[in-house]
C-alpha positions as CSV (number, residue, x, y, z in Angstrom):
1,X,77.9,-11.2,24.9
2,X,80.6,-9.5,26.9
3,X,81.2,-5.8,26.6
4,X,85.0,-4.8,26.4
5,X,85.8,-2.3,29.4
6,X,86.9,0.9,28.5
7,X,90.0,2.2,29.0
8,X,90.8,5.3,30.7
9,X,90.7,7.4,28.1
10,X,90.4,10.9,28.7
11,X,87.5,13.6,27.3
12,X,88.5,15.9,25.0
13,X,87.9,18.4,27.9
14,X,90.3,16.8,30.0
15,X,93.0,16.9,27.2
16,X,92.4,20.5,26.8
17,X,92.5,21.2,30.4
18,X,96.1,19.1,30.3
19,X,97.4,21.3,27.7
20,X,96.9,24.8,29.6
21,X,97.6,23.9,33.1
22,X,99.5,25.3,35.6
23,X,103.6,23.9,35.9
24,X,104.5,22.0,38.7
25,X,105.3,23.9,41.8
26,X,108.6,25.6,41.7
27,X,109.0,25.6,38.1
28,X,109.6,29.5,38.2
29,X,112.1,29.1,40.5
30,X,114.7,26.5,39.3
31,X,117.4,28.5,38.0
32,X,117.9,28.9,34.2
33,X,120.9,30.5,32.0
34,X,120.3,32.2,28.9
35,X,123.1,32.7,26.5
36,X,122.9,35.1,23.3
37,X,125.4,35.4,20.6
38,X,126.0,39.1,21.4
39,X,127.8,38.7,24.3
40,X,125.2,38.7,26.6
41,X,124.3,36.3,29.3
42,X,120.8,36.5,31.5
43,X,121.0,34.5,35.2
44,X,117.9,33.7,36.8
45,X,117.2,32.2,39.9
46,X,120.6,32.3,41.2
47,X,121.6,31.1,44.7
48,X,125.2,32.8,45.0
49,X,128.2,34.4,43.4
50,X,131.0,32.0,44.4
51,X,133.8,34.2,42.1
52,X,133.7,36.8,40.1
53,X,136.4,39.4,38.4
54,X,136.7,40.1,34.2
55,X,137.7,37.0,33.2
56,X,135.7,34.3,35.3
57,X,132.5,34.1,37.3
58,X,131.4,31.3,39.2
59,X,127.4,30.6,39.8
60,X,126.2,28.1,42.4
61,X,122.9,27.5,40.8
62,X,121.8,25.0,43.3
63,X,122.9,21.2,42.2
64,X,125.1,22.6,39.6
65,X,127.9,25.4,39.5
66,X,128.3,27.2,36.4
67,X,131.9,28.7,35.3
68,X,131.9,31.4,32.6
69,X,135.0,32.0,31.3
70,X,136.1,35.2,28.7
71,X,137.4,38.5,28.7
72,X,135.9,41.9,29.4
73,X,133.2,40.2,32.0
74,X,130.7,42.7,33.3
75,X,128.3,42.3,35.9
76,X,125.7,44.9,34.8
77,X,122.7,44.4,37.1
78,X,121.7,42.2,39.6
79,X,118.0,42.6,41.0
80,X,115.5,40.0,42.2
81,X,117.0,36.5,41.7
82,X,118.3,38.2,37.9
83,X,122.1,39.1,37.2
84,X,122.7,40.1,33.6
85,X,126.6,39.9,32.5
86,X,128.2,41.3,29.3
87,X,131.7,40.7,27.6
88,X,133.1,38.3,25.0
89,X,132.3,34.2,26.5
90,X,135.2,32.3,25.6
91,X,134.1,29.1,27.7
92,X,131.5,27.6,29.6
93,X,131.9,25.1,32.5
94,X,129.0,22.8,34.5
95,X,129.9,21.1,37.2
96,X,127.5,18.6,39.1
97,X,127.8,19.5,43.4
98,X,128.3,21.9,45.5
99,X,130.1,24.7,45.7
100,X,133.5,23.3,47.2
């Protein structure tokens, strides 16, 4: 009689190992936009301000640009890879490239 061959399946110690690792490298650093419904928008990881005045600002966040579009924009503070901007968001634009 034959025995079947396992496969690889993992140990319940392995699968709970999985669950709490560590993110791949760089994961911290990929840059990430969040958008409330206040009026409030938090930048992170943000390679360059390509334009900016109080009713655009441009973002080159690294493969994509981001255009935010409204009235009353406010660049309130910009520290350590974070820039938080306030004002009413009328429109949001991705763009896949460079900056141009």
């Amino acid at each position: 009689m034959k025995r079947k061959q396992k496969k690889n399946q993992a140990t319940p110690w392995q699968e709970i190992k999985a669950l709490v690792r560590q993110p791949e490298e760089g994961f911290y650093r990929q840059p990430i936009l969040h958008i409330n419904c206040f009026g409030q928008i938090e930048i992170e990881n943000c390679k360059q301000i390509l334009r900016y005045n109080e009713q655009e600002i441009c973002l080159d966040m690294g493969l994509w640009q981001v255009s935010i579009f409204g009235d009353s924009l406010e660049l309130c503070n910009a520290n350590k890879g974070q820039l938080l901007l306030t004002g009413r968001v009328f429109r949001t634009e991705f763009s896949y490239g460079k900056a141009e």
